[in-house]
MOPAC internal coordinates of N, CA, C and O (Angstrom, degrees):
PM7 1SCF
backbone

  N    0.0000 0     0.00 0     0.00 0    0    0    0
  C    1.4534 1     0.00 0     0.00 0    1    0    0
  C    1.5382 1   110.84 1     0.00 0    2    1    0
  O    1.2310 1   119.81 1   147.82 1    3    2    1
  N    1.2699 1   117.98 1   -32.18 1    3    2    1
  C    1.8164 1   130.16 1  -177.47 1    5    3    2
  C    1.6790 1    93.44 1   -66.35 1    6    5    3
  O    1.2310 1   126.00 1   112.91 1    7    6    5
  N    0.9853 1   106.08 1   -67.09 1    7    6    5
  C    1.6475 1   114.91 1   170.48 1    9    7    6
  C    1.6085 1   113.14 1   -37.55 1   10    9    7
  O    1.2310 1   118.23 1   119.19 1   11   10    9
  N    1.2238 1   120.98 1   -60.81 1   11   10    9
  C    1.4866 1   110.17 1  -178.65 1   13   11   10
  C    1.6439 1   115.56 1   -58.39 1   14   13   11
  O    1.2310 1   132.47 1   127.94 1   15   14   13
  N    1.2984 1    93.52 1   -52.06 1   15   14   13
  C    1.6297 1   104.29 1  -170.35 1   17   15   14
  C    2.2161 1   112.46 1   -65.95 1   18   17   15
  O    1.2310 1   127.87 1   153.13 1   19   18   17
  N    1.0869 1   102.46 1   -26.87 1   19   18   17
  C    1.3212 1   100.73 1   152.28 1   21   19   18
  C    1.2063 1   130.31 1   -69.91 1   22   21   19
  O    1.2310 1   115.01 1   142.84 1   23   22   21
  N    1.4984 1   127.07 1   -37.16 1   23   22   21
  C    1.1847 1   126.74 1   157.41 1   25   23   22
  C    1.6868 1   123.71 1   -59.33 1   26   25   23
  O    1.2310 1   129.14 1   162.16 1   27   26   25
  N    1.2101 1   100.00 1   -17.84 1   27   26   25
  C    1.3783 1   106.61 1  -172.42 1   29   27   26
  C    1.7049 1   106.87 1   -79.67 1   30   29   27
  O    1.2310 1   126.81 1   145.55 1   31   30   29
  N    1.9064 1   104.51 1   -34.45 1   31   30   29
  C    1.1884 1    75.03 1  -170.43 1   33   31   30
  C    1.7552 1   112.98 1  -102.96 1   34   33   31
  O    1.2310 1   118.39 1  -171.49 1   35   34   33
  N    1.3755 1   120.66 1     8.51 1   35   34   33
  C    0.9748 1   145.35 1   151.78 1   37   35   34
  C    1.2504 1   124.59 1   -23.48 1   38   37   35
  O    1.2310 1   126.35 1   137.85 1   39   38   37
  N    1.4752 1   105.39 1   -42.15 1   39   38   37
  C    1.7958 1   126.80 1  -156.96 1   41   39   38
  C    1.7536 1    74.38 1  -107.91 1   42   41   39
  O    1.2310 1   111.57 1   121.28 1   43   42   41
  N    0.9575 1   133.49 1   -58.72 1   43   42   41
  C    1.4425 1   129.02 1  -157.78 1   45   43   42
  C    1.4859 1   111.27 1   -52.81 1   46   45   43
  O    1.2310 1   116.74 1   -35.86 1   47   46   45
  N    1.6213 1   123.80 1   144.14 1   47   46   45
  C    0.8618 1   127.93 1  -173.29 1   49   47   46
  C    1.4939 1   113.79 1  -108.45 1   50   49   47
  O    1.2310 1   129.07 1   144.78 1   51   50   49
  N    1.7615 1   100.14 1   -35.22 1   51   50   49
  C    1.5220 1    89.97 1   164.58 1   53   51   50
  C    1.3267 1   106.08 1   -73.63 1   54   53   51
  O    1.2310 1   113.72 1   168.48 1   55   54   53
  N    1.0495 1   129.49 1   -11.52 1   55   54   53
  C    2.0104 1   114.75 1  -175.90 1   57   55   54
  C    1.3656 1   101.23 1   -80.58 1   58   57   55
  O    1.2310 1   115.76 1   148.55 1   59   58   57
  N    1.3488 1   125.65 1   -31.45 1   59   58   57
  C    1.6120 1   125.24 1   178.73 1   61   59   58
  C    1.5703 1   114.21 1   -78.23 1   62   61   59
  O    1.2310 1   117.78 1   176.52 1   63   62   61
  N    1.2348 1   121.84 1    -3.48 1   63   62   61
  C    1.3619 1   110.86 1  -177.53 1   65   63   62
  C    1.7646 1    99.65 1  -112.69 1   66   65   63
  O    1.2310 1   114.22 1   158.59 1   67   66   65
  N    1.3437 1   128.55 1   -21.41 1   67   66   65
  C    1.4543 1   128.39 1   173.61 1   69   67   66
  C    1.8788 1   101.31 1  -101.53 1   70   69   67
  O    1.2310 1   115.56 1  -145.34 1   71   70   69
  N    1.2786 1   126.03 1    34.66 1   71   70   69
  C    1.3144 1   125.16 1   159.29 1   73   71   70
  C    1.5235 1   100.41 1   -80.82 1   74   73   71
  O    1.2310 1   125.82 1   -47.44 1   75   74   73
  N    1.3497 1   106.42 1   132.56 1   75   74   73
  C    1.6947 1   129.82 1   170.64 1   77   75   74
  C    1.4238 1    99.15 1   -43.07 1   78   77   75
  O    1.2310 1   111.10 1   173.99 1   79   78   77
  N    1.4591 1   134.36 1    -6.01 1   79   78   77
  C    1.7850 1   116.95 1   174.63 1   81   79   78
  C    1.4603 1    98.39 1   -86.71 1   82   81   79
  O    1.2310 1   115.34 1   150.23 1   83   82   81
  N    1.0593 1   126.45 1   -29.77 1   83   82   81
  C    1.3443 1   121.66 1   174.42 1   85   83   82
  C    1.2619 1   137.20 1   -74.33 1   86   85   83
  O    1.2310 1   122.98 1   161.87 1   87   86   85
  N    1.3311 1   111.90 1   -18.13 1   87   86   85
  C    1.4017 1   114.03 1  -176.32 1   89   87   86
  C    1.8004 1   109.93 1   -94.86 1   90   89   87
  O    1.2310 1   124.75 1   -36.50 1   91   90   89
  N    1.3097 1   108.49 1   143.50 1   91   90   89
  C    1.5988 1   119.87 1  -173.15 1   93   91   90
  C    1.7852 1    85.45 1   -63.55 1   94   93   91
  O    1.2310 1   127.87 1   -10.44 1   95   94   93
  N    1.4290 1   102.46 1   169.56 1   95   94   93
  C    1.5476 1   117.46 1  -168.87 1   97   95   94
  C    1.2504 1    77.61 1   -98.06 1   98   97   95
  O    1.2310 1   123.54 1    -8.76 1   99   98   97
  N    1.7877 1   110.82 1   171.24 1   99   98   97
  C    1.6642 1   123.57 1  -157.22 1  101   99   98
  C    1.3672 1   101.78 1  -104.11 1  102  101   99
  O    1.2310 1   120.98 1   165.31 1  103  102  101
  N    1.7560 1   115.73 1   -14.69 1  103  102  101
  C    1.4194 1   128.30 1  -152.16 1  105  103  102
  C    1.5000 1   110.46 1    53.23 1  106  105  103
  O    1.2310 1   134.08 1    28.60 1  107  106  105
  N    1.4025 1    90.38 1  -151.40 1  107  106  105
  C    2.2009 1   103.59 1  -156.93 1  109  107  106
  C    1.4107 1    97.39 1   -89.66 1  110  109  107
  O    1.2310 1   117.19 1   -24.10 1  111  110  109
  N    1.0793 1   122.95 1   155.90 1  111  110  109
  C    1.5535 1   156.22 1   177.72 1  113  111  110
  C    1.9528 1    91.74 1   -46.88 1  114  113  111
  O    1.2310 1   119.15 1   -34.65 1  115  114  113
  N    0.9927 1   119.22 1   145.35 1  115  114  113
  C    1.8598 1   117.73 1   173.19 1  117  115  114
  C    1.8818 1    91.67 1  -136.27 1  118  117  115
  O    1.2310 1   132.31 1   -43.04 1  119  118  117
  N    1.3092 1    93.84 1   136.96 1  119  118  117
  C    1.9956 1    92.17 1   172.81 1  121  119  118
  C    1.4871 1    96.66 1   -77.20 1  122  121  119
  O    1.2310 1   137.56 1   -21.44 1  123  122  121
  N    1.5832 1    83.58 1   158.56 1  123  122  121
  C    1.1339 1   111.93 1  -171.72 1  125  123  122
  C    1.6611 1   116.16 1   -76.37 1  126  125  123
  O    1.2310 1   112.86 1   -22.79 1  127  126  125
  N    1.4692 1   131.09 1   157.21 1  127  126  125
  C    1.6408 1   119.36 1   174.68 1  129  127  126
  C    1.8142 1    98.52 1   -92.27 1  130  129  127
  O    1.2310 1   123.43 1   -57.13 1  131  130  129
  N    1.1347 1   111.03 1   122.87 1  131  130  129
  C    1.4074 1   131.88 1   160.86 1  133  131  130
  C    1.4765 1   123.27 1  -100.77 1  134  133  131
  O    1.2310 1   125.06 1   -68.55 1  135  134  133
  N    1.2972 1   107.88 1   111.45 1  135  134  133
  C    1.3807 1   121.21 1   170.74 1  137  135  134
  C    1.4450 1   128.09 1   -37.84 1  138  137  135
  O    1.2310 1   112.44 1   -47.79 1  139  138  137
  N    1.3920 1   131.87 1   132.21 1  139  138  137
  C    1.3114 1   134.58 1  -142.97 1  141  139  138
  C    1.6569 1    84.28 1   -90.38 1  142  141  139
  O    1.2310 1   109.46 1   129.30 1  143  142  141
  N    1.6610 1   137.36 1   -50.70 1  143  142  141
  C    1.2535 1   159.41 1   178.23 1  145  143  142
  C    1.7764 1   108.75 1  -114.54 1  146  145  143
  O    1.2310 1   126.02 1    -3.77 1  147  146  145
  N    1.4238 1   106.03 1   176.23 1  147  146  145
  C    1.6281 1   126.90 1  -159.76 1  149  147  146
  C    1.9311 1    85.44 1   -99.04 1  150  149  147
  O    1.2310 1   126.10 1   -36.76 1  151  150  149
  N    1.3580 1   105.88 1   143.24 1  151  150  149
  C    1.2087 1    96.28 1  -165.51 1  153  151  150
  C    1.4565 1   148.31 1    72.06 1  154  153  151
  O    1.2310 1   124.27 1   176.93 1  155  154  153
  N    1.2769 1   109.41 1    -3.07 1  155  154  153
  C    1.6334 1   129.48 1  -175.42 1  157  155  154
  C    1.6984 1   108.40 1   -83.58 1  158  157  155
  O    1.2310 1   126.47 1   160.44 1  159  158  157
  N    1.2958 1   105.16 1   -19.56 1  159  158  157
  C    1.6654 1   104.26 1   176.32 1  161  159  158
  C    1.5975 1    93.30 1  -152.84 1  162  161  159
  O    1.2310 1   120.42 1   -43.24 1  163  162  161
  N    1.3487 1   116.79 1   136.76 1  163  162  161
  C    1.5698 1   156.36 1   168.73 1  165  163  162
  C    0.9142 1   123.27 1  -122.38 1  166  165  163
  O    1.2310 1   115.28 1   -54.16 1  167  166  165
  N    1.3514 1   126.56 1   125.84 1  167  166  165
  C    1.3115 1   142.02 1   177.18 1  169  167  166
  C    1.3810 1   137.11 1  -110.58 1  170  169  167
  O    1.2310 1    99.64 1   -80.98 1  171  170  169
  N    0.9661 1   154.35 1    99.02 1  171  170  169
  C    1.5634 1   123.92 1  -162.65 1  173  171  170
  C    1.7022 1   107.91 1  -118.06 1  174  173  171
  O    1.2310 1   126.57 1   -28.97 1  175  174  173
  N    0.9437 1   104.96 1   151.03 1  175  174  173
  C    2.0807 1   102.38 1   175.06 1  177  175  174
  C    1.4933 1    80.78 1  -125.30 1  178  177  175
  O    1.2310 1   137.02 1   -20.52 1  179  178  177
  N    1.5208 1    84.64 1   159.48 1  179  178  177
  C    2.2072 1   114.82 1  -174.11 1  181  179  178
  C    1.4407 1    90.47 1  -148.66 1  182  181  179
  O    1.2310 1   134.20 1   -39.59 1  183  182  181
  N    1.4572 1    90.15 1   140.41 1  183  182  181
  C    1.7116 1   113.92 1  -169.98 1  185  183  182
  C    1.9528 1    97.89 1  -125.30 1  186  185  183
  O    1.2310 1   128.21 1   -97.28 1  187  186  185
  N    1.2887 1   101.80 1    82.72 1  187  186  185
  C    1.4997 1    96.32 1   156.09 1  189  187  186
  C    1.4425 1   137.45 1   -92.17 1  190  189  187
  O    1.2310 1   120.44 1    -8.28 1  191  190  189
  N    1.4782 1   116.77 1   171.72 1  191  190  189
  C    1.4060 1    92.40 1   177.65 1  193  191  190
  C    1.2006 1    99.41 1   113.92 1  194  193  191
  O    1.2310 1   104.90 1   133.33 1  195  194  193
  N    1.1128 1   145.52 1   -46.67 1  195  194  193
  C    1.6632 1   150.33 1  -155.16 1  197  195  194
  C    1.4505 1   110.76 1   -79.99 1  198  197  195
  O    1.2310 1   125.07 1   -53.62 1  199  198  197
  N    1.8423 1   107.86 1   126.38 1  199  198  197
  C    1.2745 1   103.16 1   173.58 1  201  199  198
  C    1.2820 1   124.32 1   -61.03 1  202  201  199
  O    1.2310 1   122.58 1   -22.46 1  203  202  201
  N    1.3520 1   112.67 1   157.54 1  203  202  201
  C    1.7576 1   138.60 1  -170.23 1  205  203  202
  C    1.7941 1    96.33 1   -64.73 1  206  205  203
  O    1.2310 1   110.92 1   -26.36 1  207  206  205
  N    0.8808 1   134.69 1   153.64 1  207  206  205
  C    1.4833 1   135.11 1   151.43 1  209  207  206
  C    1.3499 1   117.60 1  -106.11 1  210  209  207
  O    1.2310 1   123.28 1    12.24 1  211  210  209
  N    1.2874 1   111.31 1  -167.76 1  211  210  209
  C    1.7755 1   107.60 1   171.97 1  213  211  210
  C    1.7127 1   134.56 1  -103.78 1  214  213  211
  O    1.2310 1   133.14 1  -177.18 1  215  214  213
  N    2.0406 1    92.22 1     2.82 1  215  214  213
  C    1.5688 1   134.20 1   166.24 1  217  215  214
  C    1.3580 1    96.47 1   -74.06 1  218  217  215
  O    1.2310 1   120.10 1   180.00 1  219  218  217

């Protein structure tokens, strides 16, 4: 099974382009920004794109 699945990803092209030799290094850790008060920074993320259902 080690044998197949190496071959498998061998042949793969998306597995050859997201192999860890390709990707730039992330560098060092940076602190984080923390809000001085509750509410002082908001964020929001939006997810478009998503099919309709029948809800």
């Amino acid at each position: 099974m080690k044998r197949q699945i190496s071959e498998f990803v061998y042949a793969c092209l998306t597995c050859q382009k997201s192999k860890i030799e390709h990707q730039k290094p992330s560098g060092l850790l940076q602190p984080m920004f923390v809000p001085e008060w509750k509410w002082d920074s908001i964020a929001m993320d939006f997810v478009r794109g998503l099919p309709k259902t029948k809800k």
